[in-house]
Kinemage of the C-alpha trace (Angstrom):
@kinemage 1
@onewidth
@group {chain A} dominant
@subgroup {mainchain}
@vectorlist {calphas} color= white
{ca unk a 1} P -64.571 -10.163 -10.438
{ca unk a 2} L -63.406 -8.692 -13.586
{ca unk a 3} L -62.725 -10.319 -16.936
{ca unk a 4} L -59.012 -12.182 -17.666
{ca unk a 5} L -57.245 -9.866 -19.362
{ca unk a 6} L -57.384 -11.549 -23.071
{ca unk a 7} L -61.244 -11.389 -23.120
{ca unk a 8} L -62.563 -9.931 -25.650
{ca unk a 9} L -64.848 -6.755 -24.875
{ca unk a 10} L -67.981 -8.597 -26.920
{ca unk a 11} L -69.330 -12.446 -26.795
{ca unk a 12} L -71.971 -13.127 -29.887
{ca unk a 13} L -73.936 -16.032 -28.873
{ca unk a 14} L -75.682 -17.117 -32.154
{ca unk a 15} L -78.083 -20.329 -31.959
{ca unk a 16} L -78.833 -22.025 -35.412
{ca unk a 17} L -81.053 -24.178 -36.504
{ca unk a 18} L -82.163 -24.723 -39.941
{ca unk a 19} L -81.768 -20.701 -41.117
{ca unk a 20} L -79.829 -21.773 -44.714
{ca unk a 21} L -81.502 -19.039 -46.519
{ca unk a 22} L -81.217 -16.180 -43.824
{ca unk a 23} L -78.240 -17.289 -42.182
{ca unk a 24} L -75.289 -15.488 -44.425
{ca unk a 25} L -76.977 -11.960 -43.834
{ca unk a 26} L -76.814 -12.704 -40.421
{ca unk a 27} L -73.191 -13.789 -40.580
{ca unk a 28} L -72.306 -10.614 -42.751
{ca unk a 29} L -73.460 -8.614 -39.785
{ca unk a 30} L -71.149 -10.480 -37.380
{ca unk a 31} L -67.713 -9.967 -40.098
{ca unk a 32} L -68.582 -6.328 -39.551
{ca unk a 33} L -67.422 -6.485 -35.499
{ca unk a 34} L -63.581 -5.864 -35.003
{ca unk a 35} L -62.286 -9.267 -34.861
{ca unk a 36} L -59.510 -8.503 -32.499
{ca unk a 37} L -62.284 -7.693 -29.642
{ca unk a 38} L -64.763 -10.105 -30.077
{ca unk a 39} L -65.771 -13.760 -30.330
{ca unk a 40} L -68.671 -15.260 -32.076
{ca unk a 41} L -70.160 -18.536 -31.043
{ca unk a 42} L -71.800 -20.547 -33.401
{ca unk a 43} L -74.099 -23.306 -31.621
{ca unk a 44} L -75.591 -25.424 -34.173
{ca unk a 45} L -78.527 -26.766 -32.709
{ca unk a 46} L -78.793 -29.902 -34.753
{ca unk a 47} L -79.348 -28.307 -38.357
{ca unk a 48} L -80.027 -30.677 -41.036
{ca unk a 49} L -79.958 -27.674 -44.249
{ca unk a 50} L -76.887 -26.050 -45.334
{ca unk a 51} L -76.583 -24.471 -41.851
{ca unk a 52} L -72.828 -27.046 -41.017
{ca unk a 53} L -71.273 -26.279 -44.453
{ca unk a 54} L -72.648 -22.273 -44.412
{ca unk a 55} L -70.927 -21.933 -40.494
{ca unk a 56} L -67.941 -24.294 -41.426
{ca unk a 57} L -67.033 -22.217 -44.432
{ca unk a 58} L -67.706 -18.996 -42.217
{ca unk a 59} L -65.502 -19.945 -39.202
{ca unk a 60} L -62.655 -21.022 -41.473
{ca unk a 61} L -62.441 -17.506 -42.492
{ca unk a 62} L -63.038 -15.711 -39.485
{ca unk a 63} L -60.516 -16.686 -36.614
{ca unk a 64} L -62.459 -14.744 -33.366
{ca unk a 65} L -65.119 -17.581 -34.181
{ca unk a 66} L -65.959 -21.000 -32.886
{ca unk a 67} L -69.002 -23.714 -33.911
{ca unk a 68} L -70.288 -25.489 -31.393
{ca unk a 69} L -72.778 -28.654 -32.698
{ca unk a 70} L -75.175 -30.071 -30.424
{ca unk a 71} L -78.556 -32.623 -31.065
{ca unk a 72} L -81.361 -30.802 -31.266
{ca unk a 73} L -82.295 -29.251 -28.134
{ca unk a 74} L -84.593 -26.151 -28.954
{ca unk a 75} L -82.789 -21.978 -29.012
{ca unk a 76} L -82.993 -21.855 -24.914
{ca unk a 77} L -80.732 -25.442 -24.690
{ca unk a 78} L -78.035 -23.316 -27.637
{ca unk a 79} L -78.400 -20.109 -26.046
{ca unk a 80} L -76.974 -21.720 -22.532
{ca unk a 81} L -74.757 -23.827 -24.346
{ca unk a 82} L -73.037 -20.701 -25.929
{ca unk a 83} L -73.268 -18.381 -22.801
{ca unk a 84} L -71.392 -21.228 -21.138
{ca unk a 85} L -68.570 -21.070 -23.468
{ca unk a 86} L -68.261 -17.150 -23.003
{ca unk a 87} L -65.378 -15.056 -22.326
{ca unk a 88} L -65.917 -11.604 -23.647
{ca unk a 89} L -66.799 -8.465 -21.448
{ca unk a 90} L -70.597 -7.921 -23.048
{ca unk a 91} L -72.597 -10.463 -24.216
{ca unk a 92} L -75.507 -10.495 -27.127
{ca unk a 93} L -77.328 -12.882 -28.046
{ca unk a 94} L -78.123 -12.931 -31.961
{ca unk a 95} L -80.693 -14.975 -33.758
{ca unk a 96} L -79.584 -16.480 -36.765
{ca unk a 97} L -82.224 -15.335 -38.862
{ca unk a 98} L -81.768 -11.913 -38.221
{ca unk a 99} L -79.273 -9.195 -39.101
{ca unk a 100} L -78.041 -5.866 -36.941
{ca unk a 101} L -76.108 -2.422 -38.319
{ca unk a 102} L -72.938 -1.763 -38.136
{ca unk a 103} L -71.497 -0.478 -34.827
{ca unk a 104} L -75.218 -1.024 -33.021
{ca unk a 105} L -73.442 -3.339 -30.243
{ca unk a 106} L -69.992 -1.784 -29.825
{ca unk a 107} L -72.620 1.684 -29.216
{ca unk a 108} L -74.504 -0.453 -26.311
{ca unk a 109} L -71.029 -1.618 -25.272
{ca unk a 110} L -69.805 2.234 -25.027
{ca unk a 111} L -73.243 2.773 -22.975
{ca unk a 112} L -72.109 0.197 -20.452
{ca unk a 113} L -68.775 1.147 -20.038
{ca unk a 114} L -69.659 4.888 -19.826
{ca unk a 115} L -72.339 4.236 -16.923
{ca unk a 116} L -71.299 0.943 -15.123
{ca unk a 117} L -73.976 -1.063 -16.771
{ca unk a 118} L -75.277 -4.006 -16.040
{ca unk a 119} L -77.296 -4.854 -19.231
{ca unk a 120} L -77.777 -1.895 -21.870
{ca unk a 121} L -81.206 -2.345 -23.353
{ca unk a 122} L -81.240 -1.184 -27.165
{ca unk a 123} L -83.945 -0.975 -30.213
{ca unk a 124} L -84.659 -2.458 -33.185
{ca unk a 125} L -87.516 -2.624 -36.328
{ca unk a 126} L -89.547 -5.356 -37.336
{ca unk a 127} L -88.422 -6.519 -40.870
{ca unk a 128} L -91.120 -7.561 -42.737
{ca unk a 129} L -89.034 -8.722 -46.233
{ca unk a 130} L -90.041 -6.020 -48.069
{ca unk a 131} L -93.952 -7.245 -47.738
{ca unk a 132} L -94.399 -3.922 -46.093
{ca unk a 133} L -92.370 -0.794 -44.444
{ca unk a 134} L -89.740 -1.921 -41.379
{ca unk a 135} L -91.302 -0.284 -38.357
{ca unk a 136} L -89.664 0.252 -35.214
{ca unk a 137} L -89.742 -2.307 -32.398
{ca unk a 138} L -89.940 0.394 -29.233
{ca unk a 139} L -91.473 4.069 -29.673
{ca unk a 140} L -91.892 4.846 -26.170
{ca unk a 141} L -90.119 7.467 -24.436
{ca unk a 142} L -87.638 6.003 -21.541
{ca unk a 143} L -86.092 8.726 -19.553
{ca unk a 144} L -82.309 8.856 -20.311
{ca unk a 145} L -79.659 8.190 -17.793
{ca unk a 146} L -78.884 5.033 -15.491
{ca unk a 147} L -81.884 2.776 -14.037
{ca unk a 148} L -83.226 0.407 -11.894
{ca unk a 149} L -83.800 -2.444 -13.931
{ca unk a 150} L -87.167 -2.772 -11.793
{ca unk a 151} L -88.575 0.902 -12.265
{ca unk a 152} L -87.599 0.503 -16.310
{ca unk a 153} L -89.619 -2.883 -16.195
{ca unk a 154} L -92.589 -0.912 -14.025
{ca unk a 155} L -92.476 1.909 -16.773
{ca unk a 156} L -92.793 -0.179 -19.547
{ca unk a 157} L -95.386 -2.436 -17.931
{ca unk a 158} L -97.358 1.109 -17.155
{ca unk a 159} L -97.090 1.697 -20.728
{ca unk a 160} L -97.981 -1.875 -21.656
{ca unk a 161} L -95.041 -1.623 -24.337
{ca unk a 162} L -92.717 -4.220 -22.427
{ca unk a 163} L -91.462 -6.798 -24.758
{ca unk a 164} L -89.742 -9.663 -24.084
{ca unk a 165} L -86.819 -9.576 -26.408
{ca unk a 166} L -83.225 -10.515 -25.259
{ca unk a 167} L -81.108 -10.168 -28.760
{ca unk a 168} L -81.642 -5.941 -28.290
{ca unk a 169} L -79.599 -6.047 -25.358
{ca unk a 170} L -76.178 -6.166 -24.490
{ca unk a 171} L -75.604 -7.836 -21.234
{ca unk a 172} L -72.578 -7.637 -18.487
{ca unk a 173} L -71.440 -11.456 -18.771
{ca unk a 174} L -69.761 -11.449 -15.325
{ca unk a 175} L -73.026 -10.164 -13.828
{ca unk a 176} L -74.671 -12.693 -15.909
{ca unk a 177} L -72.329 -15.442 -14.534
{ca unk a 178} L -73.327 -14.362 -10.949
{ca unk a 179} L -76.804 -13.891 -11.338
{ca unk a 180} L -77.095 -17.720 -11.977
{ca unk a 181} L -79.527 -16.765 -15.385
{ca unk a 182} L -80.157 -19.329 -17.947
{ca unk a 183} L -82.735 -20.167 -20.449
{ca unk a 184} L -85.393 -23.297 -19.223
{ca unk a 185} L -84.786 -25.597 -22.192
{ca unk a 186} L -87.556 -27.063 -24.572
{ca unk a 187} L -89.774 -23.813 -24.157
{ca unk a 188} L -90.988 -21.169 -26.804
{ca unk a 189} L -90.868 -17.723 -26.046
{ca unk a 190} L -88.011 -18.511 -23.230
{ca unk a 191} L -87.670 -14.865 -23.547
{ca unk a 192} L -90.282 -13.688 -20.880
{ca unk a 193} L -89.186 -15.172 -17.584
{ca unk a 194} L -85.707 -14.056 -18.401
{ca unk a 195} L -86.130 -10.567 -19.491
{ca unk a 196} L -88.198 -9.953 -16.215
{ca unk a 197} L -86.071 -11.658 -14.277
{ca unk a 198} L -82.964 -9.543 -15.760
{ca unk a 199} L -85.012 -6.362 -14.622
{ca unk a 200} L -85.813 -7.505 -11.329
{ca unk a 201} L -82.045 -8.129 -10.729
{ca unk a 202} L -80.443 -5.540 -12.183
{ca unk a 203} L -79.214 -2.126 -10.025
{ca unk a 204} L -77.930 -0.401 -13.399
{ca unk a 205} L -79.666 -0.448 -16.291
{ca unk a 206} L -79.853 2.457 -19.195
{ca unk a 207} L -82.280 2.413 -22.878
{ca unk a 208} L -80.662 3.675 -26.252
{ca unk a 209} L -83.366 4.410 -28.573
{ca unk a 210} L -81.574 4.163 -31.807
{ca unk a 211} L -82.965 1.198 -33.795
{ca unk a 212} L -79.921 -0.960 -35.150
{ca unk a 213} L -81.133 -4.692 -34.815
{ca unk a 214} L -83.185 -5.919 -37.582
{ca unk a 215} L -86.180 -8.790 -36.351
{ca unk a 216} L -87.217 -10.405 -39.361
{ca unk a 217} L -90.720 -11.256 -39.482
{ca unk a 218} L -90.678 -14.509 -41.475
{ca unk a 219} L -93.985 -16.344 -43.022
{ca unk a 220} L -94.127 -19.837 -41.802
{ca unk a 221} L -96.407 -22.619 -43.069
{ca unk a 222} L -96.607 -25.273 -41.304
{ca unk a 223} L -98.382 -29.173 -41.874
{ca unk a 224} L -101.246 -29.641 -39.475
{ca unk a 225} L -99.603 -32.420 -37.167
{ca unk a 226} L -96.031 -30.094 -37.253
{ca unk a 227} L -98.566 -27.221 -36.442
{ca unk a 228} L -100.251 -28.853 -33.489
{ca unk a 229} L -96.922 -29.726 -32.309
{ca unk a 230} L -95.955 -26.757 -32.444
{ca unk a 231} L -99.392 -24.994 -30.746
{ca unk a 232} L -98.622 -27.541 -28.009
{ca unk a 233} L -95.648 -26.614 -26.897
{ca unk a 234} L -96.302 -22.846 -27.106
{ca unk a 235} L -99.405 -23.705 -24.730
{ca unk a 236} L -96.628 -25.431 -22.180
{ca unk a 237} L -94.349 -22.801 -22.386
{ca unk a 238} L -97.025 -19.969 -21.587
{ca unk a 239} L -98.409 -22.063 -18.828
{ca unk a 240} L -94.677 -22.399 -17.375
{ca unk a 241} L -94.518 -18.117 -17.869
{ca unk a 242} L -97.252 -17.666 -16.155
{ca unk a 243} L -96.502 -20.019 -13.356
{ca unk a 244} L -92.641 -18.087 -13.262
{ca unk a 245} L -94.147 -14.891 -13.229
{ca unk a 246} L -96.384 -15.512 -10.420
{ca unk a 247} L -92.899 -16.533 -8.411
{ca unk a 248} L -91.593 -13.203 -9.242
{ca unk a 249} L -94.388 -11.135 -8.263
{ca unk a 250} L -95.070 -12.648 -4.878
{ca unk a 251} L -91.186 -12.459 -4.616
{ca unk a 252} L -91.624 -8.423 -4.055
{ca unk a 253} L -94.348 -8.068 -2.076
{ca unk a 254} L -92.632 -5.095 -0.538
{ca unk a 255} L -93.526 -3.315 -4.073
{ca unk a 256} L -97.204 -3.918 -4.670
{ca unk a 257} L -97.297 -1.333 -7.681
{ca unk a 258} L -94.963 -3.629 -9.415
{ca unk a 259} L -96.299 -7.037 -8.191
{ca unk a 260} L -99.235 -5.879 -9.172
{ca unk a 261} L -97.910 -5.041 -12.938
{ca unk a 262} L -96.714 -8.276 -13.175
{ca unk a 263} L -100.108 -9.938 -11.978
{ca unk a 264} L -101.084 -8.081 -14.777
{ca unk a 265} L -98.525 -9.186 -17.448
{ca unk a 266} L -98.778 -12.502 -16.395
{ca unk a 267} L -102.833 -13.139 -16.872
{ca unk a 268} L -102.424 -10.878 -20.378
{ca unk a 269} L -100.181 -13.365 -21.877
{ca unk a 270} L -101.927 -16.224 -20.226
{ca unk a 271} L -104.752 -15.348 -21.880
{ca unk a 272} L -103.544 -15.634 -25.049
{ca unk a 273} L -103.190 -19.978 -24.495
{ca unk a 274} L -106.605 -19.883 -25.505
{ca unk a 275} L -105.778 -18.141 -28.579
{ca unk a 276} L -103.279 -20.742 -29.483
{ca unk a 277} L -106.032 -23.349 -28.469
{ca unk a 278} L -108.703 -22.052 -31.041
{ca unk a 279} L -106.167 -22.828 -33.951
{ca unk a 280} L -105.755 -26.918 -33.030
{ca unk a 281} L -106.834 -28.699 -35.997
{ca unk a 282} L -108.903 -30.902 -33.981
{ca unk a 283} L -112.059 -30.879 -31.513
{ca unk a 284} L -110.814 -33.222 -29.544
{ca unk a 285} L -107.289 -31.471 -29.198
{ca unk a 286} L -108.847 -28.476 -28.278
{ca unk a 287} L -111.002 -30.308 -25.363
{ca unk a 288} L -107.681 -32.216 -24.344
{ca unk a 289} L -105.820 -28.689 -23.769
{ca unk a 290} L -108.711 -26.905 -22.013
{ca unk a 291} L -109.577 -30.343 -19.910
{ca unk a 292} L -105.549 -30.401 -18.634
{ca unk a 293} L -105.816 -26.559 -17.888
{ca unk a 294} L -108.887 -27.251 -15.601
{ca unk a 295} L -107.168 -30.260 -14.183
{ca unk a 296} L -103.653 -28.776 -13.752
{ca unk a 297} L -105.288 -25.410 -11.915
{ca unk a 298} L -104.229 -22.937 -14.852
{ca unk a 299} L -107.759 -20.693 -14.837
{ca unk a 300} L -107.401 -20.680 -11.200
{ca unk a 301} L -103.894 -19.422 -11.597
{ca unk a 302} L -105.073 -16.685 -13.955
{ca unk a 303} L -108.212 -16.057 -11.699
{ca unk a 304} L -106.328 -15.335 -8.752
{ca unk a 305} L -103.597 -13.036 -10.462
{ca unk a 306} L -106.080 -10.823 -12.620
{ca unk a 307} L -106.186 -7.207 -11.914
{ca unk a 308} L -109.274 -5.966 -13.071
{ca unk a 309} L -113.093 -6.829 -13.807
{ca unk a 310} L -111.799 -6.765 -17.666
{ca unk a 311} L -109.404 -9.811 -16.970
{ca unk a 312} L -111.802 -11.626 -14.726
{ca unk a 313} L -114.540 -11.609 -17.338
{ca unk a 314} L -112.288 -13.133 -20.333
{ca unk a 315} L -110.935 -15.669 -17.797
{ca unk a 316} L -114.925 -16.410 -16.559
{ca unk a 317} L -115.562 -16.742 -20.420
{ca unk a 318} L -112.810 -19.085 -21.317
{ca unk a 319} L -114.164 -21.348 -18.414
{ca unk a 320} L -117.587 -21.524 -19.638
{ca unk a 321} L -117.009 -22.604 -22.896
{ca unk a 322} L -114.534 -25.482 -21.834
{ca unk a 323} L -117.325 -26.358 -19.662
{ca unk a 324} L -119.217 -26.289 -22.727
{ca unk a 325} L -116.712 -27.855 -25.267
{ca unk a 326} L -116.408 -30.833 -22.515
{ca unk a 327} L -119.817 -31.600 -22.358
């Protein structure tokens, strides 16, 4: 299947959502793409700032673009509803709050055209506002040349230096399209079943190590309700990660190494619920969370997919003091 022939060779899928004061830097990066061979899509998510007049203005002077609005439905709800109205060749996602240097995508773009890509997988820096020095996102050492997506995800999972990231990245949309991949709406860090999911599909897959997309490392402060909200629904989401990545490794369990890896990745991050537990405002939040995650099986899940005694004994721990918190 191969694009019609007045797509564009790059799709910019851009979900915003209250960004006002980041959101023109972002845009500036976007005016810098030749406009003849690209499209931007502009989902606003429900924004109740400046975001509508900022994109309205924008699009008015940039004709390759298009805003989409939508109620508020969470970034994995805007990403699909922007990947749905794609057309181009290549398709990025870009967060709205972040920026990326000029020429960074048409360079991933040139990567997948040169080698048959399926998804190019490219660098970036954390930007910390000037609080501190940008540092870059990946410093590992990939070998060059084309891929398995599955032995780049078992490299990086080696090296414990996977991240879970999909605005690096510069993905085949027609692959895409026949992979079936989209976003689960209403969770937070949608990124991890994805990305793996992306590796475990993909036959050709290749790493540029230049940085050129700029993560911008933002200090939030939040109300205590908005924050327990919040807490909440990153507890969900991990729980539904960890339950996803359990599908995927007992999906190739003709590749134990890897299964195994992902066993690993999965109780690592599920770990990190009780993290997000500690900060609750409230005692009798916190005993709530850990009572459901008894209840709904989660410490069994991580029991059962840890790979070492290391694991086992911060999972054992956990459990004892819920036991303790709940009496």
């Amino acid at each position: 299947m191969n694009p019609a022939p007045e797509s564009p060779l790059l799709s910019f899928v851009v979900p915003v959502y209250n960004v006002a004061p980041y959101l023109p830097r972002c845009l500036e990066s976007l005016a810098q793409v030749d406009a003849a061979n690209s499209e931007v899509i502009l989902v606003d998510d429900g924004s109740t700032d400046d975001c509508p007049a900022i994109l309205a203005e924008w699009s008015r002077a940039h004709p390759n673009a298009v805003t989409l609005r939508q109620p508020n439905g969470g970034l994995s709800a805007a990403r699909n509803t922007g990947l749905a109205r794609a057309r181009g060749r290549y398709l990025a996602f870009v967060d709205s709050d972040d920026y990326f240097e000029p020429g960074y995508y048409e360079r991933l773009a040139a990567l997948c055209e040169a080698e048959a890509l399926e998804v190019a997988f490219g660098n970036g820096s954390y930007h910390f506002e000037g609080r501190r020095e940008d540092l870059p996102i990946y410093t590992d050492a990939v070998p060059p040349g084309v891929l398995r997506g599955a032995d780049l995800l078992r490299l990086r999972l080696r090296n414990r230096s996977l991240l879970h990231m999909v605005w690096m990245h510069l993905y085949r949309r027609v692959w895409l399209e026949a992979q079936a991949l989209r976003f689960v709406p209403g969770l937070i860090h949608e990124d991890v079943p994805w990305t793996t999911r992306v590796l475990l599909l993909a036959e050709r897959v290749a790493y540029h190590p230049a940085p050129g997309y700029h993560y911008r490392q933002r200090v939030r402060r939040f109300a205590p309700q908005d924050n327990d909200r919040r807490l909440a629904t990153i507890i969900d989401s991990s729980v539904h990660n960890a339950r996803a990545l359990e599908a995927l490794a007992r999906a190739i369990a003709d590749d134990p190494e890897l299964g195994r890896l992902l066993r690993w990745q999965l109780v690592d991050g599920g770990l990190s619920i009780f993290h997000k537990i500690r900060q609750l405002s409230g005692s009798g939040l916190r005993r709530a969370q850990l009572a459901r995650l008894r209840r709904d099986g989660v410490f069994a899940l991580l029991w059962r997919n840890a790979t070492g005694f290391a694991q086992r004994r911060r999972i054992a721990r956990n459990y004892l003091k819920s036991l303790v918190a709940a009496a």
